[in-house]
C-alpha positions as CSV (number, residue, x, y, z in Angstrom):
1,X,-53.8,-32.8,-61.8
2,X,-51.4,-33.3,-59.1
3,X,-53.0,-35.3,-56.1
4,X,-49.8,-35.3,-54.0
5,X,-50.7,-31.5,-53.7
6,X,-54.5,-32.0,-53.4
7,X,-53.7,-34.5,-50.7
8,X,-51.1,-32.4,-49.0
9,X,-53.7,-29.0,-48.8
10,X,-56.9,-31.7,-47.9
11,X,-54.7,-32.8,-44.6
12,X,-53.7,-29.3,-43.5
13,X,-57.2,-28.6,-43.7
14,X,-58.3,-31.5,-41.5
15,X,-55.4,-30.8,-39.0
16,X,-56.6,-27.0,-38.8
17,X,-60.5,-28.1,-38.6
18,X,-59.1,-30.6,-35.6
19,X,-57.5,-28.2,-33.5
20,X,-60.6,-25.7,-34.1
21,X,-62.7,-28.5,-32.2
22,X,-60.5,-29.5,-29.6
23,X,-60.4,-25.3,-29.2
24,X,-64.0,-25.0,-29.1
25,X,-63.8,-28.3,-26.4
26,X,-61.5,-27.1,-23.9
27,X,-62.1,-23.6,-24.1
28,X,-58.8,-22.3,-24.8
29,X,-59.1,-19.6,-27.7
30,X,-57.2,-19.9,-31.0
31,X,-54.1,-18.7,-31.6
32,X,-54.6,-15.0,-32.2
33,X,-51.8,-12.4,-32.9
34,X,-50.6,-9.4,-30.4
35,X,-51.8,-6.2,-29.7
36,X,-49.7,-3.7,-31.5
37,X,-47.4,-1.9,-28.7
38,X,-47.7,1.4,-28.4
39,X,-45.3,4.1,-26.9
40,X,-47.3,5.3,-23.5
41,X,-47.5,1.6,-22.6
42,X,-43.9,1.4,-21.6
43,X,-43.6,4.8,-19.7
44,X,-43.5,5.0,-16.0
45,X,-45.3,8.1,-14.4
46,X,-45.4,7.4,-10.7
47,X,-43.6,7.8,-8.3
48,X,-41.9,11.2,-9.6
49,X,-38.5,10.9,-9.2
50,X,-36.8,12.9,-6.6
51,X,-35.5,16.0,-6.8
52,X,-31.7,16.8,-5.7
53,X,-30.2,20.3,-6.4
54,X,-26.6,19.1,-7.3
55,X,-23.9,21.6,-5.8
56,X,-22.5,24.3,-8.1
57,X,-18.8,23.5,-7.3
58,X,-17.4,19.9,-8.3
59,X,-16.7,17.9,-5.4
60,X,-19.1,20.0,-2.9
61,X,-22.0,18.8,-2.0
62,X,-25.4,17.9,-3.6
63,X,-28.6,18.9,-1.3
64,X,-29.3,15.7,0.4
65,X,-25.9,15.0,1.5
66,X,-25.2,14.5,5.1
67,X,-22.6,17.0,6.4
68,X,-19.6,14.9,7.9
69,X,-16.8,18.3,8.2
70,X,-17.3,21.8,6.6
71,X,-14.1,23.8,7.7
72,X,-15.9,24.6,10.9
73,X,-16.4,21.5,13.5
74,X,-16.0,18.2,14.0
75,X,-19.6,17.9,16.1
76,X,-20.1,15.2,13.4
77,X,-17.0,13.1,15.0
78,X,-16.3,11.4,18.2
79,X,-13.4,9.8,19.4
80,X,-12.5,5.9,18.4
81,X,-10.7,5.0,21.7
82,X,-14.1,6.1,23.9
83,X,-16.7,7.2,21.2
84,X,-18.2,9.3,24.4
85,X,-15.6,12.0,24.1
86,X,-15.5,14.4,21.0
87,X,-12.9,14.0,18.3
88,X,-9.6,14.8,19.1
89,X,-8.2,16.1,16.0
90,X,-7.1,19.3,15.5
91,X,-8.8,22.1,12.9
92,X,-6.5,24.4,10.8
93,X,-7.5,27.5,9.5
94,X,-11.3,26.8,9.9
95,X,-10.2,24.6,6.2
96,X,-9.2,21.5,7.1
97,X,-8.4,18.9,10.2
98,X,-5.4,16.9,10.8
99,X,-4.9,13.6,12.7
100,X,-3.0,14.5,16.1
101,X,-0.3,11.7,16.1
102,X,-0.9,8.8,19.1
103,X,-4.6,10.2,20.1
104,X,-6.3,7.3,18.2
105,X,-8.6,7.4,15.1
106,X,-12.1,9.3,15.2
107,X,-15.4,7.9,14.1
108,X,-18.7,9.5,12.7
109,X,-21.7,9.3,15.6
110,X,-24.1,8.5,12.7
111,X,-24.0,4.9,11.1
112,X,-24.4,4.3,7.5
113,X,-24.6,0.8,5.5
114,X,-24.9,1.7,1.0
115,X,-23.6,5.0,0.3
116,X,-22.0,7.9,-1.5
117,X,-19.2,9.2,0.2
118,X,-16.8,12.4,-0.9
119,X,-13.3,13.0,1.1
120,X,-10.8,15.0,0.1
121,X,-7.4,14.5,1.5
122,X,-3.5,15.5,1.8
123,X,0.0,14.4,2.9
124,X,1.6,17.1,5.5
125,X,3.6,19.3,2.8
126,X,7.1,18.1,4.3
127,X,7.4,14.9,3.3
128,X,8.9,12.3,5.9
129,X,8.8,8.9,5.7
130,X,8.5,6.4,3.1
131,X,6.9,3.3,1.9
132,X,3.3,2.8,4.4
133,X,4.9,5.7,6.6
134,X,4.0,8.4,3.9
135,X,0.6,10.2,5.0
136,X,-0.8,7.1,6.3
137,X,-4.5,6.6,7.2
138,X,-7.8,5.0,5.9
139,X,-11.5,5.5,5.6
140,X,-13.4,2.5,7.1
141,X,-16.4,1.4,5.8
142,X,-18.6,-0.2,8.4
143,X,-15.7,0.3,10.8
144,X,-14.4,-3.1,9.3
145,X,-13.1,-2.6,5.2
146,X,-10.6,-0.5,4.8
147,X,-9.9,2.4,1.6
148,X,-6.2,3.0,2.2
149,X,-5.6,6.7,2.2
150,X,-1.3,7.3,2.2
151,X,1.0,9.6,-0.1
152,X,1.5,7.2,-3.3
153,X,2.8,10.6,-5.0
154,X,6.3,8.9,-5.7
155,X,6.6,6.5,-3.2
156,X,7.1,2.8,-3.9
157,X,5.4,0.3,-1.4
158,X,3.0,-3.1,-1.8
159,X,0.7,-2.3,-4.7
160,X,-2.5,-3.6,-2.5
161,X,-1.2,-1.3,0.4
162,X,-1.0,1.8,-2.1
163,X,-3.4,4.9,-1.9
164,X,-6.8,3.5,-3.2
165,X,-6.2,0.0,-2.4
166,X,-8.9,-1.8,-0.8
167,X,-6.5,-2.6,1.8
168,X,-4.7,-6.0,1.2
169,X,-7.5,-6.7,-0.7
170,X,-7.4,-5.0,-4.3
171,X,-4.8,-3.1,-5.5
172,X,-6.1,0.4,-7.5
173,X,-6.4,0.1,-11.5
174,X,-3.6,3.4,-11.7
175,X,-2.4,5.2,-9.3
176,X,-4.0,9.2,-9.7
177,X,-1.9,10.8,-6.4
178,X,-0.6,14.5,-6.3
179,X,1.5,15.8,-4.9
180,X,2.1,16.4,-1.1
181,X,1.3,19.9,-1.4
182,X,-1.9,19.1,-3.6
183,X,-5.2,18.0,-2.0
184,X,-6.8,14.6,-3.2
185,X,-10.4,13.4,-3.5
186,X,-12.2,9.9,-3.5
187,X,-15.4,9.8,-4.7
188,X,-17.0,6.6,-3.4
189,X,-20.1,4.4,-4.4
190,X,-20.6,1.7,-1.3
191,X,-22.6,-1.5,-1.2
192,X,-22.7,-2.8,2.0
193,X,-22.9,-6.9,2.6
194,X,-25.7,-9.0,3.1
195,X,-26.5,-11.6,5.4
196,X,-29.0,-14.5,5.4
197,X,-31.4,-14.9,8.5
198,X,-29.0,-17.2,10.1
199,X,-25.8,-15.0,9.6
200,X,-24.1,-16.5,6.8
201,X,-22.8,-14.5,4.2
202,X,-25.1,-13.6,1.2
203,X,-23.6,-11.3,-1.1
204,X,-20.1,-9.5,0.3
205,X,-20.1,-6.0,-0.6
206,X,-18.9,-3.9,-3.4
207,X,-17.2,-0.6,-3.7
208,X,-16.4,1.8,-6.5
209,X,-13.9,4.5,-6.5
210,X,-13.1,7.9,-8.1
211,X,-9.8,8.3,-7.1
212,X,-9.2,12.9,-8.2
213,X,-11.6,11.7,-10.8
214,X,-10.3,8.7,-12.4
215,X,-11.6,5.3,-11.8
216,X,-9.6,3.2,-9.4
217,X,-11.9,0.4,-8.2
218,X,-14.5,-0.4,-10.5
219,X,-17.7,-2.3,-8.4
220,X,-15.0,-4.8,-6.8
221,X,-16.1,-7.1,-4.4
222,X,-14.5,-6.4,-0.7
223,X,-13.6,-9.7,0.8
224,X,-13.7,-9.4,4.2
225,X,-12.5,-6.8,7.2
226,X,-9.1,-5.5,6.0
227,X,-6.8,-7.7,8.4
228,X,-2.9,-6.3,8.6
229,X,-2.1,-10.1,9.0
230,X,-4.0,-12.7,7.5
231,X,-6.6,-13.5,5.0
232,X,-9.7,-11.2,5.0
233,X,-13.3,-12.3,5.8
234,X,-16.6,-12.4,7.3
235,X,-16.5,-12.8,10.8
236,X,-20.1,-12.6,11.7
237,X,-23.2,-10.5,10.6
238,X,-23.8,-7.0,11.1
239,X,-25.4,-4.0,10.0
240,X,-25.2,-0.2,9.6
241,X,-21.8,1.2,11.4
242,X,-19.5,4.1,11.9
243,X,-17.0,5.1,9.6
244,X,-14.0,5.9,10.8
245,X,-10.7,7.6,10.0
246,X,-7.5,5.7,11.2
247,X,-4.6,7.3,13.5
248,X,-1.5,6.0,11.9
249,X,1.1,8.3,13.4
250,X,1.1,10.6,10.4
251,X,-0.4,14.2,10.0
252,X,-2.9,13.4,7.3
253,X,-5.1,16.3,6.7
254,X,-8.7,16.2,5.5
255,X,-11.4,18.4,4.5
256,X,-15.0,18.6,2.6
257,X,-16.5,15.0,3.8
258,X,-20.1,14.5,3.1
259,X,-22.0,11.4,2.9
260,X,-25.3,10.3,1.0
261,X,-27.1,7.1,2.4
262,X,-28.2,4.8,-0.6
């Protein structure tokens, strides 16, 4: 007979009566095994999710967006340099609105913090200029962080300046411009900052881009208001704001903006 194995199995036994006692003593159960999962306890019923009747046409938009220009007014628009006088851009062809050159950039009336945003956007056909004088502008976020909106199509400048740069900030993956006589889209996905009670800075916000479809900024972090000189930062704390198109003494034209808040 082997007693190493008789003495092995008689202490197990003693250790497993032991714990059964101080079990029964405290109160806390045995060890016992799980209930088996099954598939209805990991389903979600409630709420329903929301219902949003996408648009038929790519690009157009879904049925919760917020109408920022159709072709037919810019009610939606006031003016940057005294936001109590209407935009003072002109509308072509009940199609599209250009930037009058010197009058000043135009802001929405509503204000907006996380969003979806769709834009579409051209260079006038003759093209003039070169380098940052090509078709300039820019969509403001927050009125502070700039998307750089310019004719890229075969024109050489600072790759963080280009069109879909977060300006100064982060240059685009590729650049996806056509043509001057082509319109563009951006297709935007917006996290706006956070702040802690006090004001400081708690998470900086993010931005992705669709730039005619192809992915150009890809959930970067935004570092600050877009400065033209200097580094970019936080300044101070703040919430929803405008968003604003910039006058940059070129006839950008744009079309088809709609916005949905996040």
């Amino acid at each position: 007979m082997n007693y190493k194995t008789i003495f092995t199995g008689a202490l197990l036994l003693s250790i497993s009566i032991q714990i059964g006692a101080q079990n029964k003593h405290t109160g806390v159960p045995p060890e016992v095994s799980p209930m088996p999962m099954k598939p209805e306890m990991t389903e979600i019923w409630e709420p329903e999710v929301s219902v949003v009747t996408p648009a038929k046409t790519l690009g157009d938009a879904p049925s919760d967006a917020i109408i920022l220009f159709d072709g037919s007014s810019l009610d939606q628009w006031v003016s940057q340099k005294d936001n109590s006088q209407p935009a003072p851009w002109k509308i072509i062809d009940n199609n599209y609105f250009e930037v009058v050159p010197g009058s000043g950039g135009i802001s929405t009336q509503m204000k907006f913090g996380d969003c979806q945003i769709h834009i579409e956007f051209s260079a006038p056909d003759v093209v003039e200029g070169h380098s940052q004088g090509r078709g300039n502008s820019g969509l403001f976020l927050q009125n502070r962080y700039e998307l750089q909106i310019l004719d890229s199509y075969n024109n050489r400048t600072y790759r963080n300046g280009q069109a879909a740069s977060i300006y100064k900030d982060h240059a685009p993956l590729v650049n996806a411009m056509r043509s001057p006589l082509e319109w563009n889209s951006y297709d935007i996905i917006y996290t706006a900052p956070r702040f802690k009670a006090d004001g400081r800075l708690d998470a900086k916000a993010k931005i992705t881009v669709l730039h005619n479809g192809v992915l150009v900024q890809n959930n970067v972090e935004i570092n600050g208001n877009t400065y033209y000189v200097g580094l970019h930062n936080y300044p101070s704390a703040h919430g929803d704001d405008v968003l604003s198109l910039q006058d940059h003494g070129n006839k950008t034209q744009f079309r088809n903006i709609w916005v949905r808040p996040l």
